[in-house]
C-alpha positions as MATLAB code, in Angstrom:
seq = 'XXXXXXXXXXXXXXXXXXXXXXXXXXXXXXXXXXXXXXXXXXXXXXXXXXXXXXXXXXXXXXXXXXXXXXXXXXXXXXXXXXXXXXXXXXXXXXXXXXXXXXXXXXXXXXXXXXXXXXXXXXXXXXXXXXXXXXXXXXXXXXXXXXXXXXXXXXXXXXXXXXXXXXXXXXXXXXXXXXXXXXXXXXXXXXXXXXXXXXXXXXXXXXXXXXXXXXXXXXXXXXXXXXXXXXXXXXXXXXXXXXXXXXXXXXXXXXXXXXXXXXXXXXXXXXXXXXXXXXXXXXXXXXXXXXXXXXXXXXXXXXXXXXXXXXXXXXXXXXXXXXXXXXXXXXXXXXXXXXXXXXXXXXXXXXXXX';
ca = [
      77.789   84.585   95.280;
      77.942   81.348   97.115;
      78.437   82.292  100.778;
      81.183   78.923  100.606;
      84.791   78.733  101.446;
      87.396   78.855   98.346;
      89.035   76.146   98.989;
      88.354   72.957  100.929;
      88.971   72.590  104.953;
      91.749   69.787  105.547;
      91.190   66.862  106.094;
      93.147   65.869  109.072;
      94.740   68.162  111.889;
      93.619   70.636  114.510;
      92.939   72.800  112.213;
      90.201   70.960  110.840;
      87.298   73.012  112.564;
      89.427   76.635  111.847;
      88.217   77.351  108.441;
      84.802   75.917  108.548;
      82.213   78.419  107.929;
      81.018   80.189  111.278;
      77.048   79.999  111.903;
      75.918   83.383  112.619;
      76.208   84.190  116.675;
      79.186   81.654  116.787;
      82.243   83.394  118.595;
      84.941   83.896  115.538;
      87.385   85.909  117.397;
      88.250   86.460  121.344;
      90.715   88.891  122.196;
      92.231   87.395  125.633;
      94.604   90.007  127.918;
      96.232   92.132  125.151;
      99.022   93.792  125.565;
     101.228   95.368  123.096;
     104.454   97.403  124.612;
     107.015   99.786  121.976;
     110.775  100.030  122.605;
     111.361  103.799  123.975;
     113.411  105.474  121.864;
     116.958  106.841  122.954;
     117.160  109.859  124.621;
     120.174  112.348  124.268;
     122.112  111.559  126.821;
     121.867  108.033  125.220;
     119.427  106.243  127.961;
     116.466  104.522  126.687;
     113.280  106.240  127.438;
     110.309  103.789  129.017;
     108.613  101.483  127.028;
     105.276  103.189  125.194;
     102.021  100.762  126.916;
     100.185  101.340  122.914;
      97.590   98.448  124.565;
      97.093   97.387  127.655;
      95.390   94.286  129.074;
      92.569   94.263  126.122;
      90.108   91.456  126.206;
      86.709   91.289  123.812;
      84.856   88.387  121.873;
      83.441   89.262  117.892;
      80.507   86.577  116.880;
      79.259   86.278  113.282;
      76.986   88.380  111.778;
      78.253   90.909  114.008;
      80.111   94.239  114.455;
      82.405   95.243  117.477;
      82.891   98.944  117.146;
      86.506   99.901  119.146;
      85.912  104.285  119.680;
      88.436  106.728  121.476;
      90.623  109.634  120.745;
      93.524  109.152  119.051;
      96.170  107.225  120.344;
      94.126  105.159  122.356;
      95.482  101.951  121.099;
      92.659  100.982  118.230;
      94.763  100.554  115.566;
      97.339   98.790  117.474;
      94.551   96.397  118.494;
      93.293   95.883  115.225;
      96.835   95.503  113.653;
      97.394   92.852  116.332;
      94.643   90.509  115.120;
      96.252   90.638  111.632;
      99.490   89.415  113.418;
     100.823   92.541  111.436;
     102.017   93.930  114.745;
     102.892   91.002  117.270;
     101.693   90.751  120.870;
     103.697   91.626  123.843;
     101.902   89.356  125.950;
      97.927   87.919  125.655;
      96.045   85.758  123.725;
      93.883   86.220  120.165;
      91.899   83.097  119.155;
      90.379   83.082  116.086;
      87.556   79.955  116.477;
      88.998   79.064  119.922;
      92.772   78.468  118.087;
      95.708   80.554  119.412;
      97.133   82.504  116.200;
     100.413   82.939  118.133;
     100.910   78.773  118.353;
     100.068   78.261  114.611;
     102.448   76.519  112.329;
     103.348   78.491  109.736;
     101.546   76.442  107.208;
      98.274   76.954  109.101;
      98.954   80.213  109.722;
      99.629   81.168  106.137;
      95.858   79.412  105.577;
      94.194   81.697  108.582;
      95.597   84.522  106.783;
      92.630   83.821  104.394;
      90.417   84.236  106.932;
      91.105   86.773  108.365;
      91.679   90.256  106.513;
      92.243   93.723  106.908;
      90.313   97.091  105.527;
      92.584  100.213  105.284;
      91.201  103.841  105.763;
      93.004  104.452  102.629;
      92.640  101.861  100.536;
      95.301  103.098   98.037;
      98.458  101.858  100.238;
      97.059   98.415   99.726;
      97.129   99.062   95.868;
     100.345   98.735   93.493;
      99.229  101.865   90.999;
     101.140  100.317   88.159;
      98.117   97.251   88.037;
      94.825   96.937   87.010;
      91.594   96.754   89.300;
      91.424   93.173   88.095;
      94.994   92.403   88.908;
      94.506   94.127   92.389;
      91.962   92.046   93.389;
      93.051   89.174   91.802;
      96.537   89.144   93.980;
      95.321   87.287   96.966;
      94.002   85.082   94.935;
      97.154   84.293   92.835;
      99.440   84.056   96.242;
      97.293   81.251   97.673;
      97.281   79.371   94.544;
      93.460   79.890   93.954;
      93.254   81.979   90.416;
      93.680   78.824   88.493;
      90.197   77.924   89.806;
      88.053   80.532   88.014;
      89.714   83.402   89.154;
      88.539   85.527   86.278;
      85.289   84.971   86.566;
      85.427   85.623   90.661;
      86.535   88.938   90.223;
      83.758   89.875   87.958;
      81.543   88.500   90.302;
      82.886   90.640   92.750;
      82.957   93.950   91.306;
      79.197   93.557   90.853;
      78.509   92.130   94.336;
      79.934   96.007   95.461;
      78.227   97.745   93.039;
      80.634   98.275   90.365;
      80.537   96.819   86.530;
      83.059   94.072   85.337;
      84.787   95.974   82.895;
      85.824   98.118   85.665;
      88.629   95.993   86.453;
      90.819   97.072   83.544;
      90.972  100.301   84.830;
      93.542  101.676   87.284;
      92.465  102.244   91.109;
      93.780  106.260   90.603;
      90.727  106.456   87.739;
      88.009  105.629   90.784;
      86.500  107.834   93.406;
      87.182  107.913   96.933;
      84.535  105.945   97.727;
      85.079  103.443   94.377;
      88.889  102.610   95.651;
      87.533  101.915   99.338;
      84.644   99.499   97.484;
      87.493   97.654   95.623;
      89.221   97.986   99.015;
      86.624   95.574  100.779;
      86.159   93.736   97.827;
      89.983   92.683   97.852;
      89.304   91.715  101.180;
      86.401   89.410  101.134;
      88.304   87.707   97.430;
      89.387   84.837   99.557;
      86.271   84.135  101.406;
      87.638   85.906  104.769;
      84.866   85.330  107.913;
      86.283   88.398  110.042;
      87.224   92.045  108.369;
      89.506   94.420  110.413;
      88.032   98.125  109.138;
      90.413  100.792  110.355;
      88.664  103.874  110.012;
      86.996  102.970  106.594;
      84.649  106.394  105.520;
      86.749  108.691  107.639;
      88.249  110.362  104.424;
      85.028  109.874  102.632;
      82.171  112.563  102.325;
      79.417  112.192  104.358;
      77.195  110.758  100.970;
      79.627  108.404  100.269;
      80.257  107.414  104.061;
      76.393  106.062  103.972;
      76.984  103.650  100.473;
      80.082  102.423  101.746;
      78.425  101.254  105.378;
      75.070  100.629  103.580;
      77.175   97.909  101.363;
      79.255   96.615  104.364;
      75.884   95.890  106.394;
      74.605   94.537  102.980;
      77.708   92.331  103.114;
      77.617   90.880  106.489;
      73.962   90.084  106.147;
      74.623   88.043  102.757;
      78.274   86.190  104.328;
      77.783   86.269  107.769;
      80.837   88.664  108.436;
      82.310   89.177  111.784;
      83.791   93.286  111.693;
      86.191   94.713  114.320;
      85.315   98.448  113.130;
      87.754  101.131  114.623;
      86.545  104.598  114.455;
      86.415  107.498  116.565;
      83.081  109.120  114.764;
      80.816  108.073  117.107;
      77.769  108.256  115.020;
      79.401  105.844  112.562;
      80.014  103.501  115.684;
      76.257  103.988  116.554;
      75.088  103.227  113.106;
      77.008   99.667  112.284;
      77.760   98.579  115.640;
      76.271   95.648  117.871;
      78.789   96.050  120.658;
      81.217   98.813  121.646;
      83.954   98.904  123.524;
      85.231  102.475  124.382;
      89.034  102.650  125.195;
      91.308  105.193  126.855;
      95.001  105.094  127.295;
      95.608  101.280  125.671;
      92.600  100.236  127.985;
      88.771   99.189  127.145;
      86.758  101.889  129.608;
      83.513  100.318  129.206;
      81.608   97.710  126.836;
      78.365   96.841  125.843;
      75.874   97.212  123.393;
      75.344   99.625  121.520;
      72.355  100.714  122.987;
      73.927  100.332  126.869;
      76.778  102.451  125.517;
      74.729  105.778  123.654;
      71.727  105.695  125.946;
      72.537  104.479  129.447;
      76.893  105.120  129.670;
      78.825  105.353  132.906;
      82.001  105.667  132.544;
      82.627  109.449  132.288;
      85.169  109.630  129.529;
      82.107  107.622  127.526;
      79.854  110.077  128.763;
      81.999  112.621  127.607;
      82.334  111.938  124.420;
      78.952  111.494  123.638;
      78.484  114.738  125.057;
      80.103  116.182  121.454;
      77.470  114.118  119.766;
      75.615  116.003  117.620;
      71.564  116.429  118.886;
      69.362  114.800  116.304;
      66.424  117.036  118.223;
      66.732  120.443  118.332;
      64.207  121.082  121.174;
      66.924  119.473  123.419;
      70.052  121.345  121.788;
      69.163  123.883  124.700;
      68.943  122.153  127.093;
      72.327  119.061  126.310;
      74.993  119.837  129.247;
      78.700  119.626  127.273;
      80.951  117.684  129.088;
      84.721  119.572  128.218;
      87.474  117.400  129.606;
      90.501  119.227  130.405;
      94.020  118.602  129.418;
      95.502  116.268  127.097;
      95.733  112.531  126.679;
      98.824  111.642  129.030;
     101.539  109.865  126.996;
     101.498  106.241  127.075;
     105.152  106.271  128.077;
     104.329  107.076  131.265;
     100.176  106.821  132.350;
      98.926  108.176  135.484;
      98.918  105.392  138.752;
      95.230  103.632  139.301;
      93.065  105.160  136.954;
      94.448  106.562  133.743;
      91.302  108.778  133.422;
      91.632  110.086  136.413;
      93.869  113.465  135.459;
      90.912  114.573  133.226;
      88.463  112.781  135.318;
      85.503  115.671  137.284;
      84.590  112.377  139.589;
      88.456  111.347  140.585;
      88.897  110.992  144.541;
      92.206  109.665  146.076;
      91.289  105.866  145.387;
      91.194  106.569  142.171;
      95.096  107.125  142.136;
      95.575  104.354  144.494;
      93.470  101.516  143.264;
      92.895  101.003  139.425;
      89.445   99.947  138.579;
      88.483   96.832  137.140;
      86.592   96.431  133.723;
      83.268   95.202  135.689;
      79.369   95.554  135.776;
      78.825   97.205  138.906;
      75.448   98.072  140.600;
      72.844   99.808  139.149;
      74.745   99.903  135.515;
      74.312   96.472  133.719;
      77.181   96.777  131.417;
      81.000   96.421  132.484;
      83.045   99.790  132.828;
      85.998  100.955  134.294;
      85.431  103.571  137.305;
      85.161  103.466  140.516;
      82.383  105.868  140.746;
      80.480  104.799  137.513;
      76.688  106.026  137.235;
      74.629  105.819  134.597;
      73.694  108.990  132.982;
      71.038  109.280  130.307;
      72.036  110.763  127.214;
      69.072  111.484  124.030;
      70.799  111.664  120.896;
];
């Protein structure tokens, strides 16, 4: 498949860079000061409960040809990240730029156009699907909405199906006659239909088996090496982050921890909620199973409603001192650490896994 754009860029405007095709290591998307807040719901005796902080002063750049892997427990604010970038859920405050344009000061013409470019991968890729059409007809929609069928539509969706692996005549079955991993194939392949330079995967193999985990991230690294894909891949499987990821960014409590690469983050973290959780990482050597110190945080998440002062690790934290209730901790690369993270008493700990 030509690695080319649909439909041609305009002609005049400001968006006439925006839907140009990114060369690979080109910044596609920076995340600038993210926050999303949620209305508290209404308590009994009829007084508003505090606003829920889902995200919290988020900021992280996605180049292409690249994957951005965004871990944590649930409720950390992932999702709500990742459903900001689609504009599905809209920004309380902050910036996203997709190719160094503001999404939030797009007219909606332009917007409707970036909406193209930009496209989202569901865990389960049956809420995207009407039941009641075809394969064909399901991946054919986006085309159809932007006006683009008309242009050898037909012919693009057979083209499709095979780049993922599946046959042509597929297409005139119904998406409840495929597999698990089948629908979330026809998932991605819905989503790259109109040419889109950045995916949003939410969780994509977490219902999958672990066989069918490995084809589906085995085709979506054969993808971005053919189109030059930019992923934002939330997850909290760590060893799924390990596997796909360049960079990671590891967020607590609606806030990125640490960030780096993905071999700063699983061999050299410091933050200790990162260290933690790669702590539950299974041991790929079992002369060191022995020997691996498990790092048990206690307590629960505290609810975004209402997060600890300073640092919102610090009620689970082993390392939290009195400044770290006082003083939160900037997102920075302190010494002896080489990656940006979070604490006021991060160390680098080696981990073998």
């Amino acid at each position: 498949m030509a690695n080319t754009p649909a439909t041609a860029a305009p002609t005049e405007g400001p968006s006439q860079d925006l839907f140009e095709r990114s060369p690979r290591g080109s910044t596609v998307l920076e995340v600038e000061h993210l926050v999303k807040e949620f209305p508290g719901g209404v308590r009994l005796s009829f007084r508003r409960s505090p606003p829920v902080q889902a995200v919290s002063d988020v900021s992280f750049k996605v180049r292409a040809g690249e994957t951005l892997g965004l871990v944590g427990e649930s409720g950390c604010g992932k999702t709500t990240t990742a459903r900001s970038i689609v504009q599905v859920v809209e920004p309380t405050s902050g910036r996203i730029l997709f190719r160094g344009h503001d999404l939030g000061q797009l007219d909606g013409g332009v917007r409707r156009r970036v909406r193209q470019e930009i496209q989202y991968v569901f865990q389960d890729p049956s809420t995207a699907f009407n039941p009641r059409m075809t394969v064909h007809d399901v991946i054919a929609e986006p085309l159809r909405i932007h006006g683009l069928y008309g242009q050898g539509g037909a012919e693009r969706v057979a083209e499709l199906l095979q780049l993922v692996g599946l046959e042509p005549q597929h297409g005139e079955r119904y998406p409840h006659e495929f597999s698990g991993g089948q629908r979330q194939r026809i998932g991605i392949v819905r989503a790259i239909a109109l040419n889109a330079q950045l995916l949003i995967l939410d969780e994509p193999v977490s219902a999958l088996d672990t066989s069918v985990q490995a084809q589906v991230i085995n085709l979506l690294e054969e993808l971005q090496e053919k189109l030059d894909l930019a992923y934002v891949f939330v997850a909290h499987d760590l060893s799924m982050i390990r596997h796909i990821c360049d960079h990671v960014a590891v967020m607590y409590l609606g806030k990125i921890v640490e960030t780096g690469t993905k071999s700063e983050i699983f061999e050299k973290p410091a933050h200790p909620y990162t260290q933690a959780l790669l702590s539950a990482v299974p041991i790929r050597d079992p002369s060191l199973r022995d020997t691996s110190e498990r790092i048990l945080l206690e307590g629960d998440m505290p609810s975004p409603s209402n997060p600890p002062t300073g640092c919102r690790f610090r009620t689970r934290c082993w390392k939290a001192k009195s400044i770290c209730a006082e003083e939160e901790p900037g997102l920075l690369d302190r010494p002896g650490v080489g990656h940006p993270s979070a604490c006021h008493f991060a160390e680098v700990r080696q981990f073998t896994r």
